[in-house]
TIBAGU-286934 format. One record per residue: residue number from 0; z, y, x of N, C-alpha, C, CB in turn. Coordinates in steps of 0.02 Angstrom, whole numbers, always signed. Glycine has a CB too. Example, Ala and Ser with C-alpha at 12.3 -4.5 7.8 and 13.67 -1.06 7.14 Angstrom:
! TIBAGU-286934
+-----+--------+--------+--------+--------+--------+--------+--------+--------+--------+--------+--------+--------+
:  nr :   n_zz :   n_yy :   n_xx :  ca_zz :  ca_yy :  ca_xx :   c_zz :   c_yy :   c_xx :  cb_zz :  cb_yy :  cb_xx :
+-----+--------+--------+--------+--------+--------+--------+--------+--------+--------+--------+--------+--------+
:   0 :   +390 :   -284 :   +660 :   +390 :   -225 :   +615 :   +390 :   -165 :   +660 :   +452 :   -224 :   +565 :
:   1 :   +354 :   -112 :   +642 :   +357 :    -53 :   +684 :   +394 :     +2 :   +645 :   +286 :    -30 :   +704 :
+-----+--------+--------+--------+--------+--------+--------+--------+--------+--------+--------+--------+--------+
//
This chain:
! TIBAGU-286934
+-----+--------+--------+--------+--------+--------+--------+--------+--------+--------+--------+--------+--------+
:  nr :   n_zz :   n_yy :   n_xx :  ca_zz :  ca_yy :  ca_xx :   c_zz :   c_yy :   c_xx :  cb_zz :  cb_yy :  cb_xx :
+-----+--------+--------+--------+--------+--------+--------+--------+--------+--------+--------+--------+--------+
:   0 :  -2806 : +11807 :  -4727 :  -2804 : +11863 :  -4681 :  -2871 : +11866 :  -4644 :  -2744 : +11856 :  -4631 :
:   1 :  -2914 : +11907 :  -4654 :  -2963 : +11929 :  -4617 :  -2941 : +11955 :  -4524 :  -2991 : +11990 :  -4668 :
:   2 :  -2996 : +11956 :  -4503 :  -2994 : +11981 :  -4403 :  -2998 : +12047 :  -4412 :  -3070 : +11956 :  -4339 :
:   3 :  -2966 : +12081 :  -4382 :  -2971 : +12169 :  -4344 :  -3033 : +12177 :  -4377 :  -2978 : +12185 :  -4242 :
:   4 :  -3067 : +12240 :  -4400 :  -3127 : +12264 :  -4398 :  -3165 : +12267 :  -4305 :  -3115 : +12340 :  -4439 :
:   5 :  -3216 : +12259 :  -4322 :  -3245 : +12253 :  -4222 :  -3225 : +12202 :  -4201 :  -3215 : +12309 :  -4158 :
:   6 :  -3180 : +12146 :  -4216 :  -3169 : +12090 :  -4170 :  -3254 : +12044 :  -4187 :  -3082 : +12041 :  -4194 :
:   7 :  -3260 : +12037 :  -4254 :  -3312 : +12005 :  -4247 :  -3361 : +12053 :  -4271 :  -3311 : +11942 :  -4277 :
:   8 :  -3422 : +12050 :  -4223 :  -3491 : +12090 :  -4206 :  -3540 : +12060 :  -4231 :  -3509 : +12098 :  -4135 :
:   9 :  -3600 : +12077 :  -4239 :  -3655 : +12002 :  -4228 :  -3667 : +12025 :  -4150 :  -3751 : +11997 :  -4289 :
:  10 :  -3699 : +11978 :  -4136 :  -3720 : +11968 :  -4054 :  -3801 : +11988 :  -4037 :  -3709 : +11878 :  -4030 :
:  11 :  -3789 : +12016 :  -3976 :  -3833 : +12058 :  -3954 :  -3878 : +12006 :  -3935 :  -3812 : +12109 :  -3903 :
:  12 :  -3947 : +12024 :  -3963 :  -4012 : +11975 :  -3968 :  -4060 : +12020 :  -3924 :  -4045 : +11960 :  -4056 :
:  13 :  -4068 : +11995 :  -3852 :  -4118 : +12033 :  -3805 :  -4180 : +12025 :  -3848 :  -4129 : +12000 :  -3723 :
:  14 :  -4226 : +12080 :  -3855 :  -4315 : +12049 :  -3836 :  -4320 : +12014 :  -3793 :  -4370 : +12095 :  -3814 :
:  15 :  -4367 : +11990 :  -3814 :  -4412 : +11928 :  -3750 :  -4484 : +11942 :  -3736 :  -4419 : +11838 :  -3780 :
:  16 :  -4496 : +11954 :  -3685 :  -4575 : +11941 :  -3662 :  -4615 : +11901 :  -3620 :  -4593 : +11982 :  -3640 :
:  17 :  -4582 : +11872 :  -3601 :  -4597 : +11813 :  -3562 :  -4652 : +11832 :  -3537 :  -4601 : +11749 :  -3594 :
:  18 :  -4707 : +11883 :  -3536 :  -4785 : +11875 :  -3519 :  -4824 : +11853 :  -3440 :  -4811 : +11946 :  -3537 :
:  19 :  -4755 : +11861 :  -3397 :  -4759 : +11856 :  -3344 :  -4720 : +11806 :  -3283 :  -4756 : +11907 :  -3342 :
:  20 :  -4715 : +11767 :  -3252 :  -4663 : +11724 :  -3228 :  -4593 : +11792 :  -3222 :  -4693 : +11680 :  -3142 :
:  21 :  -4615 : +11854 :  -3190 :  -4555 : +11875 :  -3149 :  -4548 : +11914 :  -3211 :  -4558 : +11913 :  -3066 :
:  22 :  -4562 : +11918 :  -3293 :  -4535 : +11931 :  -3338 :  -4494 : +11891 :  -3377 :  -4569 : +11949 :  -3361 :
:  23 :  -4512 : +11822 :  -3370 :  -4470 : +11766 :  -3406 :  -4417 : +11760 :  -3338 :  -4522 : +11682 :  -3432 :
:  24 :  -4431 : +11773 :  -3284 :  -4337 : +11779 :  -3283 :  -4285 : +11829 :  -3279 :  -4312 : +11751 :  -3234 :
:  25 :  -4331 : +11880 :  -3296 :  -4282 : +11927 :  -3304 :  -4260 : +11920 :  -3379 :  -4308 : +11998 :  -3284 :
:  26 :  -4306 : +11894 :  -3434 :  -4284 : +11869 :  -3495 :  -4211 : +11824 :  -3493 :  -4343 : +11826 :  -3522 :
:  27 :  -4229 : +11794 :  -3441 :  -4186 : +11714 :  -3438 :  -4114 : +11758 :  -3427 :  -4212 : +11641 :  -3352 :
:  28 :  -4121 : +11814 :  -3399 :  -4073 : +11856 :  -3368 :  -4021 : +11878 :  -3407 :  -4100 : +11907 :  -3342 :
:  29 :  -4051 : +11901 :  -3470 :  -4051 : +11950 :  -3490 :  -4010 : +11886 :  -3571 :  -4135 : +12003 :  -3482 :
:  30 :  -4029 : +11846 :  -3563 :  -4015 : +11799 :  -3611 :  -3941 : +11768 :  -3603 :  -4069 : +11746 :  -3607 :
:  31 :  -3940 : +11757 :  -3536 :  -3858 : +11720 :  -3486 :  -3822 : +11782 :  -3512 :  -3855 : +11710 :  -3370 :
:  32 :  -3846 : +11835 :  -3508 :  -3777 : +11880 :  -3507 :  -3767 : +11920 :  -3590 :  -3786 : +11950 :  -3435 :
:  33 :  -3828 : +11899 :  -3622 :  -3805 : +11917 :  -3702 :  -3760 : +11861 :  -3718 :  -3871 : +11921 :  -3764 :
:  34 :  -3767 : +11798 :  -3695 :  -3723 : +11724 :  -3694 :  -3663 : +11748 :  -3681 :  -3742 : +11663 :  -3637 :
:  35 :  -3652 : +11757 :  -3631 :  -3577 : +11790 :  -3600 :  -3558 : +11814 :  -3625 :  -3564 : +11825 :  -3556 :
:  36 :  -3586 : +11879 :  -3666 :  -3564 : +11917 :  -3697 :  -3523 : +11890 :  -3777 :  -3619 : +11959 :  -3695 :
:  37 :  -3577 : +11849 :  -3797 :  -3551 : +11847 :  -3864 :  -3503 : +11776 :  -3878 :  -3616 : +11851 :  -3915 :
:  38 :  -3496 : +11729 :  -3809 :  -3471 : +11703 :  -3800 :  -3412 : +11721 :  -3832 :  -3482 : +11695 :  -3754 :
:  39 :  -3387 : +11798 :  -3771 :  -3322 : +11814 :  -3744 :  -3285 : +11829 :  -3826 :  -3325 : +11891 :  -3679 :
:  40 :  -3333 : +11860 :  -3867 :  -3318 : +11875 :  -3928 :  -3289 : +11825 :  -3967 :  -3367 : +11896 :  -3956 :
:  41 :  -3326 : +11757 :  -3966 :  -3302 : +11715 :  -4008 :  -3233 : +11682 :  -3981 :  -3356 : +11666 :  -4022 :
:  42 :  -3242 : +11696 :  -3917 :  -3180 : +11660 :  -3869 :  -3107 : +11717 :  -3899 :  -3202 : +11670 :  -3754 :
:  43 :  -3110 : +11776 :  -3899 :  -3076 : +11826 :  -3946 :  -3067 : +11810 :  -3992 :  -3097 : +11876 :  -3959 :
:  44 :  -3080 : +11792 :  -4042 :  -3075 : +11780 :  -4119 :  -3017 : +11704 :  -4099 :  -3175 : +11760 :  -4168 :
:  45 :  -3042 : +11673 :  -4062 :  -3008 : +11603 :  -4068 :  -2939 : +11610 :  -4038 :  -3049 : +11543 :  -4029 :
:  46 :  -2932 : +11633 :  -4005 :  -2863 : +11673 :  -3979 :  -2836 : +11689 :  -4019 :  -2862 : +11727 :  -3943 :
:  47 :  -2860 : +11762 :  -4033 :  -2830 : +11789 :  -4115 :  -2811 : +11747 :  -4181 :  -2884 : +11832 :  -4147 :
:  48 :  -2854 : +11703 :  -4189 :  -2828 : +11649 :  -4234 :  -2778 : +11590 :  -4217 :  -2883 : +11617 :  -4255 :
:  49 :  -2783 : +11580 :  -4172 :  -2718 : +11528 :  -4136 :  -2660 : +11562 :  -4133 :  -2728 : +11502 :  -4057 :
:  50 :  -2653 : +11627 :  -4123 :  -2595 : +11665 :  -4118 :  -2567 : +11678 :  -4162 :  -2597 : +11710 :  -4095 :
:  51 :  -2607 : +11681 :  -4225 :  -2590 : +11682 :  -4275 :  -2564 : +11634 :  -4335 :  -2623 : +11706 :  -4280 :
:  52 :  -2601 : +11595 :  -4321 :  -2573 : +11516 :  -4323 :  -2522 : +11487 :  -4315 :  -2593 : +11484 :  -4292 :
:  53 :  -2491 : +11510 :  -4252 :  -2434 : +11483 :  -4211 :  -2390 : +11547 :  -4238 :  -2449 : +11472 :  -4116 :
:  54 :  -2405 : +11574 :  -4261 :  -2341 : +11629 :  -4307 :  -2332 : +11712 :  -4269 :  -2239 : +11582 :  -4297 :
:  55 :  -2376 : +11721 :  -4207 :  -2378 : +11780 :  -4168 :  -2424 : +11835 :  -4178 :  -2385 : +11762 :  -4110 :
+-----+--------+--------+--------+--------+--------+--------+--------+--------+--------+--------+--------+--------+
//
């Protein structure tokens, strides 16, 4: 059994420019929350598969 179509994405990959201190942290920024993001995705899938697992 394959996942929903859209449950799994690839994950959003910021640019980086680092060229500047107050650009590398807005990079750094910008990086925490593509993390979060694709985190939340994989954290979805694992749900979905445990539930499924467990017969639900």
């Amino acid at each position: 059994m394959l996942p929903p179509a859209g449950l799994i994405v690839p994950c959003f990959k910021p640019v980086l420019t680092g060229a500047t201190p107050a650009a590398t942290v807005e990079d750094v920024l910008k990086l925490k929350s593509a993390l979060g993001q694709c985190a939340a995705q994989a954290d979805e899938y694992l749900k979905w598969r445990k539930a499924i697992e467990e017969g639900g």
